[in-house]
Biopython code that builds the backbone (N, CA, C, O; Angstrom):
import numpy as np
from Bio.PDB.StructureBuilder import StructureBuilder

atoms = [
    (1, "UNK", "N", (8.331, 9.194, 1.969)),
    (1, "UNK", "CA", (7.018, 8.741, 1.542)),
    (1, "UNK", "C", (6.665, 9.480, 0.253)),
    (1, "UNK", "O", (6.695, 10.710, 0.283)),
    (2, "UNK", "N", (6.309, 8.802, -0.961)),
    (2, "UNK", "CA", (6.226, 9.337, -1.830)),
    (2, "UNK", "C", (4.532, 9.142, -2.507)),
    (2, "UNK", "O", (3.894, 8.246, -1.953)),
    (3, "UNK", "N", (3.935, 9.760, -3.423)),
    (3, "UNK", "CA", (2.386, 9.151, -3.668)),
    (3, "UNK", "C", (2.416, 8.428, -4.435)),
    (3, "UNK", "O", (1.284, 8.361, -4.913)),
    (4, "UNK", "N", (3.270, 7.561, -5.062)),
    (4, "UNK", "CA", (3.999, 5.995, -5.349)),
    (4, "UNK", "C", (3.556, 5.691, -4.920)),
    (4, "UNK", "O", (2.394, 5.590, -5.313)),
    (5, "UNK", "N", (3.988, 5.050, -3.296)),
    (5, "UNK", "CA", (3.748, 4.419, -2.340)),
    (5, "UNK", "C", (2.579, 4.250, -1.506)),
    (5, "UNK", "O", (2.221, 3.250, -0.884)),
    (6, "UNK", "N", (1.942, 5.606, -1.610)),
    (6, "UNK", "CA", (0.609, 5.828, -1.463)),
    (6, "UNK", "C", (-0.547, 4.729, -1.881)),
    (6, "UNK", "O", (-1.267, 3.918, -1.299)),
    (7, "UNK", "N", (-0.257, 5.260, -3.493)),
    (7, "UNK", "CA", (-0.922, 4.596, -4.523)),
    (7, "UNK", "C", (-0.832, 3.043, -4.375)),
    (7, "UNK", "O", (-1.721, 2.290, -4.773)),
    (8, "UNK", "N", (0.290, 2.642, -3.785)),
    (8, "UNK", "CA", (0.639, 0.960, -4.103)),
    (8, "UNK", "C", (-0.570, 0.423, -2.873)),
    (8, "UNK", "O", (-1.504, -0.370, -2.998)),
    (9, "UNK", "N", (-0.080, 1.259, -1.617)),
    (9, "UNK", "CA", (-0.683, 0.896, -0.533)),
    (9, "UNK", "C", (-2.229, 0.471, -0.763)),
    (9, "UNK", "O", (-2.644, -0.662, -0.521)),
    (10, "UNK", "N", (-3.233, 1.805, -1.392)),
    (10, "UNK", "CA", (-4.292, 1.675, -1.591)),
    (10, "UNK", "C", (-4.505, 0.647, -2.778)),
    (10, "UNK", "O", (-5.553, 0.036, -2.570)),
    (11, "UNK", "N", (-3.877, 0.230, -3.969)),
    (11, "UNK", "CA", (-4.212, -0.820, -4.558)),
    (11, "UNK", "C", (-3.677, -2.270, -3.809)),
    (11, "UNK", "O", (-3.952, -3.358, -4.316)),
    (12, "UNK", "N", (-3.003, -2.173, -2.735)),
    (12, "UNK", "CA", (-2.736, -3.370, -1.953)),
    (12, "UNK", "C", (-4.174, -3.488, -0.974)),
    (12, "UNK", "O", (-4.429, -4.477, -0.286)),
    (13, "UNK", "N", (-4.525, -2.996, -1.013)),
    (13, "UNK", "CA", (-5.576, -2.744, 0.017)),
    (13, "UNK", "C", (-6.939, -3.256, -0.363)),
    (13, "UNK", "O", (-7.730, -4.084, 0.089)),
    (14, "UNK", "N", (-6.877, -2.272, -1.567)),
    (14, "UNK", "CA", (-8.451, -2.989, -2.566)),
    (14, "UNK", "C", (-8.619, -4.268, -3.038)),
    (14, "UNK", "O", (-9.628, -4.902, -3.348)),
    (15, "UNK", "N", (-6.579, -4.727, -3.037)),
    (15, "UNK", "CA", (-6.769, -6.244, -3.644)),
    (15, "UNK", "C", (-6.531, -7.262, -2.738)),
    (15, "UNK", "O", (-6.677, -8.454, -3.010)),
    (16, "UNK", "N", (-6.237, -6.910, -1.870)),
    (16, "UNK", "CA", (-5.704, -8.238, -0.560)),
    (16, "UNK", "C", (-5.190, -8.966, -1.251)),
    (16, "UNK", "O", (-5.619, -10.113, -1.128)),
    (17, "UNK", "N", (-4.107, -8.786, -2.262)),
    (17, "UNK", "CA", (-2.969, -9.590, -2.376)),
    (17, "UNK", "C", (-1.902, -8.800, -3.308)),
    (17, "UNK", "O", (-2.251, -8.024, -4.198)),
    (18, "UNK", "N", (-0.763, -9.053, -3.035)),
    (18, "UNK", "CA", (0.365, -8.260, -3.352)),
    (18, "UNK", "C", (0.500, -8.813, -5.307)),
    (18, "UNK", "O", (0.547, -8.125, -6.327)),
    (19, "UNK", "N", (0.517, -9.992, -5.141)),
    (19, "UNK", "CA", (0.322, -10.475, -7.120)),
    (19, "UNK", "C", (-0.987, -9.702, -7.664)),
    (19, "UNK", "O", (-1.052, -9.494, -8.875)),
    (20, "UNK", "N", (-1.667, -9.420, -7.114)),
    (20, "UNK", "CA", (-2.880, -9.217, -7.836)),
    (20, "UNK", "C", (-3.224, -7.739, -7.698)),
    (20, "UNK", "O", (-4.137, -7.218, -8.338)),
    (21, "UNK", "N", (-2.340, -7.001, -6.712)),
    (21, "UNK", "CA", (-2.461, -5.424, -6.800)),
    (21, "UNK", "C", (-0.952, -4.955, -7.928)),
    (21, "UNK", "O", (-0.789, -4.087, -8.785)),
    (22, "UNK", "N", (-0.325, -5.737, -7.517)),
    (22, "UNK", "CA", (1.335, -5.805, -8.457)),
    (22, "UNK", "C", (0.602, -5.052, -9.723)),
    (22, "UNK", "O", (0.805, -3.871, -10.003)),
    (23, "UNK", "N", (-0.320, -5.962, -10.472)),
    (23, "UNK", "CA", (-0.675, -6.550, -11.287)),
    (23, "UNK", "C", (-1.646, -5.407, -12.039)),
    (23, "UNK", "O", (-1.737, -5.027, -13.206)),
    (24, "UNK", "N", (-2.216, -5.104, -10.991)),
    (24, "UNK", "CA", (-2.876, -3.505, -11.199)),
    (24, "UNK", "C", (-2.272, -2.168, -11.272)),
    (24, "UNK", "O", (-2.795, -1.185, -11.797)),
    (25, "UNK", "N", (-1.112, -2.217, -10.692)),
    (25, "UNK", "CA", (-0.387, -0.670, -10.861)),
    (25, "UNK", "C", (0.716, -0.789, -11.460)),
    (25, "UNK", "O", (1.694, -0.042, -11.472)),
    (26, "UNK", "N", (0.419, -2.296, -12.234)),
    (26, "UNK", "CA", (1.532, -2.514, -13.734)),
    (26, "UNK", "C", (2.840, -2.296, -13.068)),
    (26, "UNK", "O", (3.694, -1.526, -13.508)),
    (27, "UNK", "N", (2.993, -3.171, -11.734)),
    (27, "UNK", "CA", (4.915, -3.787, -11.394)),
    (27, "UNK", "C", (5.083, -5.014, -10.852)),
    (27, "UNK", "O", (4.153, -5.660, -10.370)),
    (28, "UNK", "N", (6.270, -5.400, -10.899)),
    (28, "UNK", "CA", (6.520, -6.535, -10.272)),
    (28, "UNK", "C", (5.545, -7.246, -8.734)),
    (28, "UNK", "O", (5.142, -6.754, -7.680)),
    (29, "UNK", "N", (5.522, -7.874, -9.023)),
    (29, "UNK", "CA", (5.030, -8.351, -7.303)),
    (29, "UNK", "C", (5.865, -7.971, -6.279)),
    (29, "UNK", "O", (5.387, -7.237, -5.415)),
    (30, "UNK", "N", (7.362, -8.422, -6.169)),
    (30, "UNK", "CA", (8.649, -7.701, -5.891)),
    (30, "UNK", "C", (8.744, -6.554, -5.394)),
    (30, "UNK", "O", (8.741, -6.212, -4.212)),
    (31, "UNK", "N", (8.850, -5.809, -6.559)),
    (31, "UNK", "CA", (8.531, -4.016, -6.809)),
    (31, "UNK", "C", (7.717, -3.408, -5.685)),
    (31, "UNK", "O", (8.042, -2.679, -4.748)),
    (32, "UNK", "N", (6.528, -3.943, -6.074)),
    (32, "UNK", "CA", (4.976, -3.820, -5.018)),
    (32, "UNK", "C", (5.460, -4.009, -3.476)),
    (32, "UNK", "O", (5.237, -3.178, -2.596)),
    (33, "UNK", "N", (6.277, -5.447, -3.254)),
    (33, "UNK", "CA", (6.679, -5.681, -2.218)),
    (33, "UNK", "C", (7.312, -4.757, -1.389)),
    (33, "UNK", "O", (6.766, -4.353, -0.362)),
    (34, "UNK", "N", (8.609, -4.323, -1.809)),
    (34, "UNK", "CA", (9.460, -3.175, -1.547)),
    (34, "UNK", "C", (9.127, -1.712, -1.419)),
    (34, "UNK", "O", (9.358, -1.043, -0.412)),
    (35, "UNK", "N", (8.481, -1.208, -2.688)),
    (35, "UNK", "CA", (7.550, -0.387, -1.774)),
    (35, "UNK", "C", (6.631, -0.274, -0.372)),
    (35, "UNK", "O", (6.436, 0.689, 0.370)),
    (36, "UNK", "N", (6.209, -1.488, -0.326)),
    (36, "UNK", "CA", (5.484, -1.429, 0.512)),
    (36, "UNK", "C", (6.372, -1.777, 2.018)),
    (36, "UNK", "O", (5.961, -1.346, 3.096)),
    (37, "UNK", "N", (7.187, -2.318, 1.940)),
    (37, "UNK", "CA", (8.561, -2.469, 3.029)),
    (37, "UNK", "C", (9.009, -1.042, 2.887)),
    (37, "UNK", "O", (9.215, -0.766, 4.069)),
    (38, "UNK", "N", (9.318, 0.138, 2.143)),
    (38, "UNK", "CA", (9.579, 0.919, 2.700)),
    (38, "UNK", "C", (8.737, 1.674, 3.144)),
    (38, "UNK", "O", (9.047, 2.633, 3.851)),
    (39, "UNK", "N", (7.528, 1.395, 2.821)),
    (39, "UNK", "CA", (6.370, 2.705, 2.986)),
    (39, "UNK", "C", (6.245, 2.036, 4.976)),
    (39, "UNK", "O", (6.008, 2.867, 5.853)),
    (40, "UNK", "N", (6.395, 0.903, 5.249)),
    (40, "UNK", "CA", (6.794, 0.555, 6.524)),
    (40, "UNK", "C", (7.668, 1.209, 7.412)),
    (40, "UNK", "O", (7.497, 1.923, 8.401)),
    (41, "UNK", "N", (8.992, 0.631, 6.589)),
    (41, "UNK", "CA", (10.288, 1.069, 7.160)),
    (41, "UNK", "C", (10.169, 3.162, 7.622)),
    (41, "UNK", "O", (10.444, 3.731, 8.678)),
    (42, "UNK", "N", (9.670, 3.716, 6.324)),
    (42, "UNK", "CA", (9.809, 4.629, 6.876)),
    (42, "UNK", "C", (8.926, 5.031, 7.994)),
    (42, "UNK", "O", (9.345, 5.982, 8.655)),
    (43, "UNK", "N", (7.701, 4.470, 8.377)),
    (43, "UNK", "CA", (6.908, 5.369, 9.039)),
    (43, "UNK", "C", (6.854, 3.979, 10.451)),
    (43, "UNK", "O", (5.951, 3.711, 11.243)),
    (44, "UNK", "N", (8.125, 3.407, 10.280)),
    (44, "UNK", "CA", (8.354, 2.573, 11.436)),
    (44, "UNK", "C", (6.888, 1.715, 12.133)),
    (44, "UNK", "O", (6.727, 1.421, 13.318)),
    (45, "UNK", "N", (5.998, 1.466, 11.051)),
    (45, "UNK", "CA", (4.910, 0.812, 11.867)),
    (45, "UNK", "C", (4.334, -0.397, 10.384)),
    (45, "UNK", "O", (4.156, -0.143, 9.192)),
    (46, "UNK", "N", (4.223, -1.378, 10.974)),
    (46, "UNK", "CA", (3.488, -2.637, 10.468)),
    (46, "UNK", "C", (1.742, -2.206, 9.750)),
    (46, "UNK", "O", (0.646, -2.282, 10.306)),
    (47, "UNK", "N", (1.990, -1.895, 8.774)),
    (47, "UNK", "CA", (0.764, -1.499, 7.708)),
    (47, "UNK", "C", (0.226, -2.612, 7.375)),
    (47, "UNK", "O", (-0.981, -2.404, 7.257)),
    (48, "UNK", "N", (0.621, -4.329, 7.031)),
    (48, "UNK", "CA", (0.072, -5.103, 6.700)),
    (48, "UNK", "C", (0.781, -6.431, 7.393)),
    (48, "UNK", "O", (1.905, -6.443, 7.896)),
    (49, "UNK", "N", (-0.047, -7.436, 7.310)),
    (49, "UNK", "CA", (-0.103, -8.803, 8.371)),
    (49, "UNK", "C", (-0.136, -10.174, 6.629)),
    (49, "UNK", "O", (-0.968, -10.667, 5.868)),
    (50, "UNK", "N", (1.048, -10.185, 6.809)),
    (50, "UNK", "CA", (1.027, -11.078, 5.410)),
    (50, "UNK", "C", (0.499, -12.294, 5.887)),
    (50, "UNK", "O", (0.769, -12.347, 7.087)),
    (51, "UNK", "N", (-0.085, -13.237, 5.554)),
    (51, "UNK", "CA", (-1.325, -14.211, 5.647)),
    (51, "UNK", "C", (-0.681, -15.398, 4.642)),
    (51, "UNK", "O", (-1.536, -15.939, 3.941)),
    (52, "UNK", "N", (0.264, -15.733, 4.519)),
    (52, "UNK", "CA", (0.319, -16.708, 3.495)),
    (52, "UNK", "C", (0.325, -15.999, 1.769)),
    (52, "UNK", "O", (1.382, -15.540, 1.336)),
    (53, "UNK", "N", (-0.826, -15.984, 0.986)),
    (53, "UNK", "CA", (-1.348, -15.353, 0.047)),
    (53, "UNK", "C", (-2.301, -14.173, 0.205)),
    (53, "UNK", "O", (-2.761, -13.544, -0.748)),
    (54, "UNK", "N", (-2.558, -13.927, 1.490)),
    (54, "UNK", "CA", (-3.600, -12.950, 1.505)),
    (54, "UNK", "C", (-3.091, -11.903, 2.349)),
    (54, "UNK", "O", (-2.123, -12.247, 3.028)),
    (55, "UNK", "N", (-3.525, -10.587, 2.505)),
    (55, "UNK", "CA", (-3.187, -9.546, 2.979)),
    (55, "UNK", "C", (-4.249, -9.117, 3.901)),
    (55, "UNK", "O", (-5.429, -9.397, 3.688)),
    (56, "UNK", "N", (-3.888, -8.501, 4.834)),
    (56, "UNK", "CA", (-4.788, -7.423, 5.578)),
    (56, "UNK", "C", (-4.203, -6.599, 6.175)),
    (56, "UNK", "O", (-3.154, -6.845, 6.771)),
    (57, "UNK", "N", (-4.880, -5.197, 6.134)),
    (57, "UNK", "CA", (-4.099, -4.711, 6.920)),
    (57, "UNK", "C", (-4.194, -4.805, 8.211)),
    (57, "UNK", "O", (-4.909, -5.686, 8.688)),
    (58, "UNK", "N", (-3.309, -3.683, 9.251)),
    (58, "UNK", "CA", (-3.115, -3.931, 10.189)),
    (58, "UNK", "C", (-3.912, -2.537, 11.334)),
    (58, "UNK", "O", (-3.906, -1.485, 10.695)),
    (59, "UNK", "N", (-4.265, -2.428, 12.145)),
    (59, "UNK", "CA", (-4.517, -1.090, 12.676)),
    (59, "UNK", "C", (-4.169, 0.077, 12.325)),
    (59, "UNK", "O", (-5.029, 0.951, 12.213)),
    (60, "UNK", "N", (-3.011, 0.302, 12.110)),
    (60, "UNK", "CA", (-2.126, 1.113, 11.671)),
    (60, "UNK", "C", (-2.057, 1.502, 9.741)),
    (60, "UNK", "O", (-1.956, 2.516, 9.050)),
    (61, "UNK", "N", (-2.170, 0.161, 9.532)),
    (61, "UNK", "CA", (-2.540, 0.335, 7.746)),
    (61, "UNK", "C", (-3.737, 0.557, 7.731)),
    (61, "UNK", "O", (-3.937, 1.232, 6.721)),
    (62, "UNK", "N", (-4.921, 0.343, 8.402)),
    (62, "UNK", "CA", (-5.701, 1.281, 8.120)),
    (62, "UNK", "C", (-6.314, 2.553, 8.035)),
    (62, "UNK", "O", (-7.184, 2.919, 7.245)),
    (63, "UNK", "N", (-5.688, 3.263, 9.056)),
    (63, "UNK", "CA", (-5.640, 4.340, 9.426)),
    (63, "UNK", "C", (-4.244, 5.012, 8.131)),
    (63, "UNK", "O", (-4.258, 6.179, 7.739)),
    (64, "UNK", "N", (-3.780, 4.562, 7.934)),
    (64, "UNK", "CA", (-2.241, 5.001, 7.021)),
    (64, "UNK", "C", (-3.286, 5.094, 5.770)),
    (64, "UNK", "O", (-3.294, 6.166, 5.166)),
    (65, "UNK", "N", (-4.333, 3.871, 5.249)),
    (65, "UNK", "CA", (-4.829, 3.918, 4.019)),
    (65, "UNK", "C", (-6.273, 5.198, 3.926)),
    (65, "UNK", "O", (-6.628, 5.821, 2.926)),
    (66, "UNK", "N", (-6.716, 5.246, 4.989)),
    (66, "UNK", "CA", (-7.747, 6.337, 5.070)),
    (66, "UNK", "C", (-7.363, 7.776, 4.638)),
    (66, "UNK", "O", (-7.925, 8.476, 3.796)),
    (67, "UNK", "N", (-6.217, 8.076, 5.446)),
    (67, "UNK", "CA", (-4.967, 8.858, 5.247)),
    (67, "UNK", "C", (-4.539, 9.427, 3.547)),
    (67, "UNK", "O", (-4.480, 10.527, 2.997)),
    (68, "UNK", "N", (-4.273, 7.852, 3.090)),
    (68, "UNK", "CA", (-3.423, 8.008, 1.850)),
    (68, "UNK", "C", (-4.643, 8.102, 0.824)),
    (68, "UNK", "O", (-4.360, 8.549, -0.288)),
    (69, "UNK", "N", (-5.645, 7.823, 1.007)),
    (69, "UNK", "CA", (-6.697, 7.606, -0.493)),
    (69, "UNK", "C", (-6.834, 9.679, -0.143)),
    (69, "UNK", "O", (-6.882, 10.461, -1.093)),
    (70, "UNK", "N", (-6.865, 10.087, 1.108)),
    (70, "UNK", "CA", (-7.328, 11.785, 1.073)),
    (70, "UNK", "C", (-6.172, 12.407, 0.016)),
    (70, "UNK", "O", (-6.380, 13.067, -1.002)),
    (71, "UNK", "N", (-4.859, 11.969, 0.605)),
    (71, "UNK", "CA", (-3.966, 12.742, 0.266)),
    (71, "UNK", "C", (-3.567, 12.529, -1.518)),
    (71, "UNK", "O", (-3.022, 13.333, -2.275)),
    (72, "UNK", "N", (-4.111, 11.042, -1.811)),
    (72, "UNK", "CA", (-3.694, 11.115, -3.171)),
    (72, "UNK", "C", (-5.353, 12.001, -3.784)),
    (72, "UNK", "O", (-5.274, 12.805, -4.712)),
    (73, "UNK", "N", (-6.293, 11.788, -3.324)),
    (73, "UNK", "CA", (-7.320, 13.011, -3.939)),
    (73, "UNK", "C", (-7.075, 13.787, -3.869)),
    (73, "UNK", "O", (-7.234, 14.386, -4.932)),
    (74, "UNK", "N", (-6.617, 14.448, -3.015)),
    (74, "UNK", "CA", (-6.051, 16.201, -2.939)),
    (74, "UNK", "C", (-5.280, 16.344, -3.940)),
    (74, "UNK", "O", (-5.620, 17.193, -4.765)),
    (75, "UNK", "N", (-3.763, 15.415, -4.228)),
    (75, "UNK", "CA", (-3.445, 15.346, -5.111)),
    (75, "UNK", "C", (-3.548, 15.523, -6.687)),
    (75, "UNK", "O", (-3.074, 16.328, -7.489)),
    (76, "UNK", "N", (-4.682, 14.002, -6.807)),
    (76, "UNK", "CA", (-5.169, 14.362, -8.331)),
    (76, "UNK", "C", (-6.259, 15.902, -8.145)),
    (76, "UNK", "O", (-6.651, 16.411, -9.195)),
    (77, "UNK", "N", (-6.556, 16.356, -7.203)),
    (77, "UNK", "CA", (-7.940, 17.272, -7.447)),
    (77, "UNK", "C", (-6.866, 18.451, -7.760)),
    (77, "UNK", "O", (-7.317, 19.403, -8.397)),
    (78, "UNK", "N", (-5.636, 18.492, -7.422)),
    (78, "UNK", "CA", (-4.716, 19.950, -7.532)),
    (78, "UNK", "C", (-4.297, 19.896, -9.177)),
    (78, "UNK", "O", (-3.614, 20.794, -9.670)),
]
sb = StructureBuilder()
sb.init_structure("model")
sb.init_model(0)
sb.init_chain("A")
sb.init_seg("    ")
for serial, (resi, resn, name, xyz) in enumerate(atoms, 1):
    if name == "N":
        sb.init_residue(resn, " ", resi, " ")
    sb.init_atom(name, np.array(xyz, "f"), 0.0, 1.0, " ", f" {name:<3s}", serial, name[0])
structure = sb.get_structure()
């Protein structure tokens, strides 16, 4: 888990859609995608419920995104 992935998560989050957060942290839709399949894969739990075009997360992605917005502040605050 890297604060990459962090970061993607929480702009997937703000945008409920993977083109349109892509789009915001300046990568592929793709890119965005895969990150976000591994930020899954590694922590073995379903973070988001793909919808066609729209996103939400899932129990688990929300609690993962509450999580990740602390840890990337701690971050930028260090």
């Amino acid at each position: 888990m890297t604060l990459v992935q962090l970061r993607h998560l929480i702009a997937l989050a703000d945008h409920a859609s993977f083109s349109k957060a892509a789009e915001a942290a300046h990568l592929s839709q793709p890119a965005l995608s895969r990150s976000i399949r591994a930020l899954e894969d590694e922590l073995r739990l379903p973070l988001v419920d793909r919808i066609g075009r729209r996103v939400e997360l899932t129990v688990h992605g929300r609690d993962a995104l509450e999580r990740a917005r602390q840890i990337v502040f701690d971050a930028d605050e260090l």
